[in-house]
N, C-alpha and C positions, 0 to 999 in steps of 0.2 A: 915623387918623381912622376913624368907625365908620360903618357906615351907619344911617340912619336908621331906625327901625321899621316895617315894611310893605314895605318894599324888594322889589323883583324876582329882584331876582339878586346875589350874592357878588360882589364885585370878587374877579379873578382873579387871584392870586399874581403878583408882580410887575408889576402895572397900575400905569399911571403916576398921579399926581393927578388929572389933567385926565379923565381915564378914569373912576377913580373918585368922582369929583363926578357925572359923566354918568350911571354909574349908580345914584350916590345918591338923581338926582332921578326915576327911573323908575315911576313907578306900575301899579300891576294895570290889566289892560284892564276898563271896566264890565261888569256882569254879561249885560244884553241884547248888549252885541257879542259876547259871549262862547256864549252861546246862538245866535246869529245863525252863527256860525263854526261851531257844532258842527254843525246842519241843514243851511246853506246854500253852504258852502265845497265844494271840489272832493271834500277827503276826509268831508267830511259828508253824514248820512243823506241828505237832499233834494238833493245836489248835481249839478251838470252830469253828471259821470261814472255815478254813479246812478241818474239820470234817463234817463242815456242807455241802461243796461242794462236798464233798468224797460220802456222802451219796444219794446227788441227780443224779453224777453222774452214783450210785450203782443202784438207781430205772429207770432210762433213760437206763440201760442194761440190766435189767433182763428181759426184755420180748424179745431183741433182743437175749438172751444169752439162756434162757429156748425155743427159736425157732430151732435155728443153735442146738441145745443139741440134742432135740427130734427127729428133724430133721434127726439128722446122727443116730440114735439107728431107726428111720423105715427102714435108707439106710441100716444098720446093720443087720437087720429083729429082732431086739429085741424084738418086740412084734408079732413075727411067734408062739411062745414058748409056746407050750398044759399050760404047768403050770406056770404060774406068776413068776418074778424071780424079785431078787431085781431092776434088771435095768428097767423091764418094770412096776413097783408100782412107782419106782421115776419117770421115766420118767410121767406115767399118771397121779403124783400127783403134777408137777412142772407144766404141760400142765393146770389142772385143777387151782389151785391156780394163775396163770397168765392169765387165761380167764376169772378168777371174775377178780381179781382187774383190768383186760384193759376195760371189758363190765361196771363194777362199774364207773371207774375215767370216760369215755367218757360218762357214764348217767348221772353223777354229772357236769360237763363241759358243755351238753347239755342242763343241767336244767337251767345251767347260764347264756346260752345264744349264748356260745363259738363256732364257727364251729371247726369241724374237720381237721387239719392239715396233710399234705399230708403223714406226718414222721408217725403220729398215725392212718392213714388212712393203710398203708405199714405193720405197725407190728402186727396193729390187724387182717389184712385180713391173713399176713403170717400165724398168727398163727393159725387160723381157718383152714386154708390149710393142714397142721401138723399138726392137733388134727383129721382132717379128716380122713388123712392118717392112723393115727395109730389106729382108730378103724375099720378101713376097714382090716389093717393088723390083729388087734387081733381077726378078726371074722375068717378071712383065713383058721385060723387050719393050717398052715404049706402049704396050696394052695397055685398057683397060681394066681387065679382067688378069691376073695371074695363076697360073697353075700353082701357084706355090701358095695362094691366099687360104685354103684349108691349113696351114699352120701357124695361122693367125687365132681359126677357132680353136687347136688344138692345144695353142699354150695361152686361150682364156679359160680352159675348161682345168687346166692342171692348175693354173693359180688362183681361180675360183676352190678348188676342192681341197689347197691344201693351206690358203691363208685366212685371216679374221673372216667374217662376212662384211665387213662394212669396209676392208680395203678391198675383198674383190668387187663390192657395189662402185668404191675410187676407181678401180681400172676399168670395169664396164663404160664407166664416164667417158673414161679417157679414150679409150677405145671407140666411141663412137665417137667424142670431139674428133679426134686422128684424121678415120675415115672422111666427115666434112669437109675438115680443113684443107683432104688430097682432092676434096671434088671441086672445093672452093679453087685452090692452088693449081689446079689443071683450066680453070679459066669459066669454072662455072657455070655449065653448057647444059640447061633445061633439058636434053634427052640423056645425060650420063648421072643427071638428082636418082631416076629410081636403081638403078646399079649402084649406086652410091648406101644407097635406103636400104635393099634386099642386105647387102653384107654389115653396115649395119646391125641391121633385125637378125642376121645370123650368129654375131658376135654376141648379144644381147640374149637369144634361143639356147647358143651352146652353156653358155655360163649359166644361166636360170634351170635348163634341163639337168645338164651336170648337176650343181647343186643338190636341185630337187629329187636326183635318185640318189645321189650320195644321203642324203638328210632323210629318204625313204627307208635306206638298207641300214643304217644307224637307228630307225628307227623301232626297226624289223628286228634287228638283233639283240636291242634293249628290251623289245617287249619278249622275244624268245628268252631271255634270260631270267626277266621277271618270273616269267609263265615256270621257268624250271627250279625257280628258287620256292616261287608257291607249292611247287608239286613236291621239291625236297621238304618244304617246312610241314606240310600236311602225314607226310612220311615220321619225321621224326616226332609230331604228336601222337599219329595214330601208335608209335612203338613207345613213346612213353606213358599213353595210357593201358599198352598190352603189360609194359614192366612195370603197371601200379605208383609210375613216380609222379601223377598227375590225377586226378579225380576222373572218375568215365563222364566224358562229354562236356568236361571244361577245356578241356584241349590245352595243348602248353603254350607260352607267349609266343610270338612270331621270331622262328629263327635270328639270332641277333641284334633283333629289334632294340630290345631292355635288356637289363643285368636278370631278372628271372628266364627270358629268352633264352640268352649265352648259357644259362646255369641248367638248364632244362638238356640243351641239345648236349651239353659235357657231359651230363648223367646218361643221355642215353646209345652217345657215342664210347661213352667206357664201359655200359653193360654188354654190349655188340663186342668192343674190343675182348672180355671176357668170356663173352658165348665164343664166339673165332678161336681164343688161344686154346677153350678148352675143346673145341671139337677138332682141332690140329692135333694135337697132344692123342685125342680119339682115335683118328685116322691111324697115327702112325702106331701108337701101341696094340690095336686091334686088327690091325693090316687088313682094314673094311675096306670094299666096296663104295657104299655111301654109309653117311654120318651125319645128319640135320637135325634143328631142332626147329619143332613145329609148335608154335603158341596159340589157345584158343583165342575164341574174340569174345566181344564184349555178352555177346548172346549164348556161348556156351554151344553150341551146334555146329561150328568147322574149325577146322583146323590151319591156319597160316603159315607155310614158309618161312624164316627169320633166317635161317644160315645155314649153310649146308656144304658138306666135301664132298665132292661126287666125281663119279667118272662117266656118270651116264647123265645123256639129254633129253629124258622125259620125263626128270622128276616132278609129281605135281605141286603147283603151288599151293593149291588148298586141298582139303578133301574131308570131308564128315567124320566129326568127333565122336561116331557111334556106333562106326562098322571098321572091322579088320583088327587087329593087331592093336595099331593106334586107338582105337574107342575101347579094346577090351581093358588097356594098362589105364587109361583115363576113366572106365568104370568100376574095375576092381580095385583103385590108387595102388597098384603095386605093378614090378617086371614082369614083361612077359620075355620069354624067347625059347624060337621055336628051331629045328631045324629038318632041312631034309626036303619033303617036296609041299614048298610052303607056297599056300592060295591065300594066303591075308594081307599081304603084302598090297593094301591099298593104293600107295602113295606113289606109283608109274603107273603113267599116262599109258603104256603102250602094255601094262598088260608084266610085265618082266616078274618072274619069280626069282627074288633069292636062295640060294642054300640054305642062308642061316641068317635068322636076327634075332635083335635082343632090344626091347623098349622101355626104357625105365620114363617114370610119369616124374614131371616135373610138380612139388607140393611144396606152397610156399607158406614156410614156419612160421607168416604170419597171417594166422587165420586159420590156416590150413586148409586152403584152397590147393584145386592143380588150376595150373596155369598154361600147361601144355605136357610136352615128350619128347625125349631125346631117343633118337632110332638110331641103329648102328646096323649094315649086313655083310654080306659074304657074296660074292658068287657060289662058291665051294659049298658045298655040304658041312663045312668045317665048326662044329656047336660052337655057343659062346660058352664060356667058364663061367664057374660062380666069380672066379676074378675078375673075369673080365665085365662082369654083372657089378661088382663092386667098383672096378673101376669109373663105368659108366657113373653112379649114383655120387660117386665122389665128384666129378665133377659137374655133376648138377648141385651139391650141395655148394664148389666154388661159384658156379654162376648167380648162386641165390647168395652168396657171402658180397659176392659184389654186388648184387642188386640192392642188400639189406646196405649196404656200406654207402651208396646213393641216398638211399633214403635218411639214410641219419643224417648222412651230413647235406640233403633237404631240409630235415624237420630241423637241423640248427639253425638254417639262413632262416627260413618260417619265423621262427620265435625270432631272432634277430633282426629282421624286418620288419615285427611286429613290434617289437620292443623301438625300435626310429620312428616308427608312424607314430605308437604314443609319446616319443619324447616330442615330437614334429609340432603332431600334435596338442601337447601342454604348451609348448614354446610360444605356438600361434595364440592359444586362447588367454595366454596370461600375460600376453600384449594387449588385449583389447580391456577398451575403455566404457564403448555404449554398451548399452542391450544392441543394438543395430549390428555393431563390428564383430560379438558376437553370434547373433543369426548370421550371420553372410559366412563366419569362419567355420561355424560348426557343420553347414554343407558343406565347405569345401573339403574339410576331414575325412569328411564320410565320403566321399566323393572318391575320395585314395584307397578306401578302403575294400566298398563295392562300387557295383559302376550301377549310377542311377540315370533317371528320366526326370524326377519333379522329386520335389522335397518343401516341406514346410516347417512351422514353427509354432508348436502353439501356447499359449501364456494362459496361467489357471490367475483367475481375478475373484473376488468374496463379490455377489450383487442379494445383499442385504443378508440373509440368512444362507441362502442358495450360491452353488458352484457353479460360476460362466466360464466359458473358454473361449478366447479370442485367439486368432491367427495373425502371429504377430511380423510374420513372414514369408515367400512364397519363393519358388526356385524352380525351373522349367513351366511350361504352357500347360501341362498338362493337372495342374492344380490355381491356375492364374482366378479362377469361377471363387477362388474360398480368399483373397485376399480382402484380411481387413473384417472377413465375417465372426459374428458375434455369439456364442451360442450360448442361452441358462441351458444347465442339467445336459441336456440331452442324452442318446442312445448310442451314441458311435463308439468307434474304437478309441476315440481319444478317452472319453469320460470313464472307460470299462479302465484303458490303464492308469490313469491318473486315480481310478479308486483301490486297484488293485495290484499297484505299483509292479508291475510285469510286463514285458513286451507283449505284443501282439502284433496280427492274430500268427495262432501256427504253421506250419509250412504247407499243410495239405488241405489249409481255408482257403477258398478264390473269392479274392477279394471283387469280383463282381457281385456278390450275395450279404456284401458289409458296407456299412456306411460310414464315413468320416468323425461327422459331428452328427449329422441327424439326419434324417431322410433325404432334404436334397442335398446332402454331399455325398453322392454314388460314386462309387469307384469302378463303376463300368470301361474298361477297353484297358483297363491294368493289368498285366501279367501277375507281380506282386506284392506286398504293402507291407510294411515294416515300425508300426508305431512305437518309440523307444520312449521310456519316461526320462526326464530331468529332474532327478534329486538332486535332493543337496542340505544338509542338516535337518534330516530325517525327515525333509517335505518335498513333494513331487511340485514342480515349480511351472512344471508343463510339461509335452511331447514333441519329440522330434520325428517329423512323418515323412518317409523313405519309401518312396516307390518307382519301377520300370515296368517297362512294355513288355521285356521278354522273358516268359516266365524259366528260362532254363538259367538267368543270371541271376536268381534269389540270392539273397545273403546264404550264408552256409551258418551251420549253429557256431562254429568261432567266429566267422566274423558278426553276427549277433553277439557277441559276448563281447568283441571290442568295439561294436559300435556302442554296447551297453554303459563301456569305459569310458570310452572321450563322451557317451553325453552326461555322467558323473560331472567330469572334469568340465565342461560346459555348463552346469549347473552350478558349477561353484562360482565362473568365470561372470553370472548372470546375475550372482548376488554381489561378487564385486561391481558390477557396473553400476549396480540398482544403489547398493552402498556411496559408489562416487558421484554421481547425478545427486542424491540426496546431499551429499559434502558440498557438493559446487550450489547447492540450491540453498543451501543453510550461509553458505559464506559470500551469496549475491542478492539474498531477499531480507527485508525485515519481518522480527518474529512477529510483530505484532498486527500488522496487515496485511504481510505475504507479497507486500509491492517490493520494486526494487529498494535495494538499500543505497543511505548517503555516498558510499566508499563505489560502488557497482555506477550511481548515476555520475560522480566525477568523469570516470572512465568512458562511460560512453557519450557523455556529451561532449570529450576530446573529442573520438569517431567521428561523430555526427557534425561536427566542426568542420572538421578534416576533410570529410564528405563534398561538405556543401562548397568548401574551396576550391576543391579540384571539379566539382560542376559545376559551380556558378550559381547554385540554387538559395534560395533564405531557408532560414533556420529560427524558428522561435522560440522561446521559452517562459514555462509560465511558474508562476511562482505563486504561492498562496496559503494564507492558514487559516484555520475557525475563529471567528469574531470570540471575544470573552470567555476563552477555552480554561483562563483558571477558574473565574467565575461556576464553570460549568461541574469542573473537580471538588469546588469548596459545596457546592452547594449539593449534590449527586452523590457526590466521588469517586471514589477514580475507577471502582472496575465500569460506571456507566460513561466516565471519559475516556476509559478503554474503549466501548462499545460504542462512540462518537468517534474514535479516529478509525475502527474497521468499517464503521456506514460510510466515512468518506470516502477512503478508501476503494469501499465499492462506487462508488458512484463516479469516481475518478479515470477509475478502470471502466465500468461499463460507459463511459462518456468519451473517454478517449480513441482514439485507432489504434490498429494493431503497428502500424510504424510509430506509433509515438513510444516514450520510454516515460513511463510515472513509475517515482520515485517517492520515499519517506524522505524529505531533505532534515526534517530535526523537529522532536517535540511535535506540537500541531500544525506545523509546517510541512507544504507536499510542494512538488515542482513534478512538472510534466516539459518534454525537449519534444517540439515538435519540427521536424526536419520536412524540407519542401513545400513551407507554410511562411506567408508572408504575415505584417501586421493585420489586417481587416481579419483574415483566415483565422487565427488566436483568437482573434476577440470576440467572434462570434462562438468558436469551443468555449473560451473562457467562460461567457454570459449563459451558454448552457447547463454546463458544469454548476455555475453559481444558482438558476433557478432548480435544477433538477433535488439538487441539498438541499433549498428552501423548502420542495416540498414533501422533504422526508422526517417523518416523526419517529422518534422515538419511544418506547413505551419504557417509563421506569416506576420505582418504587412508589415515588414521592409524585408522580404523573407523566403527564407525554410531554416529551422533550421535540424541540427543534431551534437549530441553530444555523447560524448563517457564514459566509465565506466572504474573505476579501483576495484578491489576485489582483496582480503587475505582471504584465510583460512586455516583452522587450526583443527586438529584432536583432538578426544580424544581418550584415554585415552594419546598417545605418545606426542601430543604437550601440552599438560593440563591435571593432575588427576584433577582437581577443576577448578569452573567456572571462576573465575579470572582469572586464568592462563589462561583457552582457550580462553576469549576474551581478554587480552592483548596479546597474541599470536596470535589471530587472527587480530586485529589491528596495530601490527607490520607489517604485511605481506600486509596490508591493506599503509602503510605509506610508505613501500619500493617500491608496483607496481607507488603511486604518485610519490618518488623522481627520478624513475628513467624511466620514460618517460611517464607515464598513459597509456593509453588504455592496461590495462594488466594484466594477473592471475598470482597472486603469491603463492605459497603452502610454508606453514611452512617446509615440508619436504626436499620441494622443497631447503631451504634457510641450512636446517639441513645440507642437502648430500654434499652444494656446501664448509660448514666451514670444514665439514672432508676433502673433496679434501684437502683443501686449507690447512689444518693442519697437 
């Protein structure tokens, strides 16, 4: 059945009847609903979805549109006008209506969270600009000059100080375009240009000045801040090295700087927390006066401050660990306490006797050192107890429980620190492949470890009987003088550890009075020097030399001990490389010459292909074997036909360049790829090559031998686009100098020029 004419749509290939009747009877939709769907549907012109972008595009303009508007009615002087006119009511009510809803929308966006975008940053400052303007002009009265024009500088200097800099550099702009265009738009008049110019320059002054002390006092603040973070972080080293949790005079890392930083200043913010809780605890059980504890310094001669409960304001901050009270319990290490009309009372400024005190020394159980004293007093005459003597001592034993409890769980991150650097450590060096990758890694190791200035490398080599040391590495300027130097035997510190496989020198040698390798390797202007040996299967392979300027950053004897480790682990890493250069060097050279090998010279005559294609440059290749080489076997044999393929060999090599690649191609057969060489180029090598062998002899059993050389070669791109071509090409040339008398260069070109004669 067909469909009717005017139809909608084709019944579809195997519809059933009922189907196709349905759509037999489908008519066009009318033309108006069709129009109607085209405008008013979602995908049409007028539609919801369009409507809806229409609109937001309309609110994204109206502040740029109510700018540029107002804008040109101040260039205008619309609002010069004694009496209000319709243009300057709309303009100051389209100004006003767009300064709520931009100060609205960016308060509601702010509430939300949203920063300001540079687009809404630009139209709201513009328009502040323009609304300034026009009330500067509506005050004018038809002037000049307005009284109201200082609020013109006053909202460049606010929108300067609180938006980007590069939109208050946009409104500066604009600002002075403005002014112009009101001197332009008032008619132009050469004596009102420098009134024009001065406010200008003012608009321009206020915003730059603003700025410039805003960005002063910002910067003033920054550096006060710094300055008081320096003064805390100097604070919490100086009390970590009084509570032993730091080394005297390596100071702790930089407050929060690093993870040892952070872990430094927790240690020494929880021993404080513990001196605090127990001189609280002090206070209120001994219903003292004052209760402080005072810690020696690193020199053992005063006394410092740390913490104190007091009611009085002259307590001293320091005072001599050798007189009073305080020096007697710090030189007997036991309590004193006195009472009654007590003169020992060092520690006020002003002189004040207490009734009664009691000073138990602070002695820490490790070592058994004092470290300082805990002082407790009276007003009153009131004695202290043996209890209250015990209590005191009890809570020095808690502050020392905390301070020991700091330190353990120091000396655990320590070893767990250290235990990363050597994993860090191995991870790195059992990546590396050269000798090279490791010099370069085994400073950087060490580097993490202690903090140096120069570091080297030095390699033990056999020079015949005798032990040389070469420097097979250099790292900082201040060892650049020994790069690449060579040394037999010599006297330095290298050759004393390499013999006697122990670091050097000791901590209390100045390495200005030592030498390197030997006399001129002075180590003058060094703080310290650190020579570590490289073993590695019971042999010292060489040293690793480690030095700085200042001598207070010496290694410490552990970290001697794990720079001792990773250069183990470097020694081992040094005979793997030497191991793999040897592998890569056995499975690209032949045994019997030491040239490359067949499989190696494949490969890189690909490259050197490749090369010349993408520059454009010729590439030749020579091909060549010894004249009557069985000859030479039957008659000698083979170990002096051995000793004829290593003389060629040499002579191949000392005749060739170092861009060339000679190779073993097979048997008495050699090929050299010479890249960036044209035909004439080759054949003058080749002809070299061929007499230098002429006049090389032989000495054997049976007499002096010498033999001769036949070569072909062959160019690319003219005798071969592709390697095939050029080494059968070049192996023709190679088959013609044999048949037709050997000792002889044959050029493909050569063989080219002679068929054209001939043709």
């Amino acid at each position: 059945m067909t469909a009717p004419p005017g139809a909608a749509h084709r019944a579809p290939i195997g519809a059933t009847p009922t189907v196709r009747r349905r759509l037999a009877l489908q008519r066009p939709r009318p033309l108006l609903v069709r129009v109607y769907a085209a405008l008013f549907s979602d995908g049409g012109t007028f539609g919801a979805p369009a409507r809806r972008r229409a609109g937001r595009l309309l609110l994204r303009s109206l502040t740029p549109a109510v700018t540029v508007g107002t804008g040109g009615l101040v260039v205008l002087g619309a609002f010069d006008a004694a009496a209000p006119g319709w243009p300057q009511t709309a303009g100051t009510a389209a100004l006003a209506a767009a300064l709520g809803a931009g100060v609205w929308r960016r308060t509601a966006r702010a509430a939300a969270g949203e920063a300001a975008t540079l687009r809404e940053q630009l139209e709201l400052g513009a328009l502040f600009v323009v609304a300034a303007y026009a009330m500067a002009q509506t005050a004018s009265a038809g002037h000049v000059d307005s009284p109201l024009q200082p609020l013109v500088y006053l909202v460049m200097a606010f929108l300067v100080a609180f938006l980007a800099r590069r939109i208050g550099l946009a409104l500066v702009v604009i600002a002075v375009a403005l002014e112009l265009l009101v001197w332009f738009g008032r008619g132009g008049h050469a004596e009102e240009l420098p009134s024009a110019v001065v406010r200008a320059g003012f608009v321009t002054l206020f915003a730059l000045l603003y700025h410039a002390v805003l960005a002063a006092q910002v910067g003033s603040s920054r550096r006060a801040e710094e300055r008081a973070v320096e003064r805390r972080v100097k604070e919490l080293e100086e009390r970590a090295r009084e509570f032993r949790l730091t080394a005297s005079g390596t100071g702790a890392p930089a407050a929060g700087g690093d993870a040892d930083g952070r872990w430094t200043v927790a240690s020494v913010l929880e021993v404080e927390n513990a001196m605090r809780g127990a001189l609280e605890v002090a206070e209120v059980a001994l219903r003292s006066h004052t209760c402080a504890v005072y810690l020696l310094d690193d020199a053992g001669e005063r006394l410092q401050l740390r913490e104190c409960r007091t009611a009085s304001d002259s307590l001293a901050r320091g005072v001599s660990a050798r007189e009073g009270a305080l020096g007697a319990a710090i030189a007997r290490r036991t309590s004193v306490r006195l009472h009654g009309d007590v003169k020992v009372a060092t520690y006020y400024e002003d002189g004040a006797r207490p009734g009664a005190l009691v000073v138990v020394p602070l002695i820490d159980r490790r070592g058994g050192y004092v470290r300082g004293v805990i002082v407790a007093d009276r007003r009153e005459p009131i004695p202290f107890s043996d209890e209250d003597e015990k209590l005191v001592q009890t809570l020095c034993a808690e502050i020392f429980r905390a301070l020991e409890a700091e330190r353990v769980m120091g000396d655990i991150k320590s070893t767990r620190d250290e235990k990363e650097r050597f994993y860090d450590a191995i991870d790195l060096l059992n990546r590396t492949r050269t000798p090279d990758e490791v010099f370069r890694t085994i400073t950087e190791v060490a580097g993490r470890i202690v903090t140096i200035d120069a570091a080297a490398v030095t390699l033990v080599e056999q020079d015949g009987q005798e032990r040389a040391h070469r420097v097979a590495a250099v790292h900082g300027q201040r060892l650049t003088a020994l790069a690449g130097k060579r040394v037999i035997g010599g006297d330095g510190l290298v050759q004393k550890v390499v013999e006697h496989d122990t670091t050097l020198p000791a901590a209390s040698v100045d390495p200005a009075r030592a030498t390197l390798l030997d006399a001129s390797s002075s180590l003058k202007g060094l703080g310290w020097v650190r020579v570590v040996p490289l073993r590695a299967a019971g042999e010292v392979l060489g040293t690793v030399v480690l030095a700085g300027v200042a001598r207070d950053r010496a290694p410490s004897v552990d970290q001697v001990r794990q720079l001792e480790v990773v250069a183990g682990q470097a020694a081992q890493s040094i005979l793997r490389a030497r191991l793999y250069e040897e592998a890569e060097r056995l499975a690209t050279t032949d045994g019997l010459t030491g040239l490359t090998n067949h499989r190696t010279f494949q490969a890189r005559l690909d490259e050197h292909l490749a090369l010349a294609a993408r520059g454009g440059q010729r590439l030749s290749l020579l091909l060549c074997d010894v004249d009557h080489f069985k000859s030479v076997n039957d008659t000698y044999g083979h170990p002096v036909g051995d000793e004829v393929l290593r003389g060629v060999a040499r002579v191949l090599a000392g005749e060739a360049r170092q861009t060339d690649v000679v190779a073993r191609y097979g048997g008495e057969e050699f090929a050299i790829v010479m890249p960036g060489t044209d035909a004439p180029g080759a054949g003058v090598i080749a002809e070299r090559i061929r007499e230098r062998l002429a006049a090389v002899t032989f000495q054997t059993e049976q007499g002096p031998l010498r033999v001769t050389m036949s070569l072909g070669v062959a160019t690319w791109p003219e005798d071969g686009a592709k390697k095939p071509e050029l080494v059968e090409r070049a192996d023709a040339c190679l088959y013609h100098a044999k048949r037709h008398g050997r000792n002889q260069t044959v050029l493909a070109a050569t063989i080219r020029a002679h068929r054209r004669a001939a043709g």
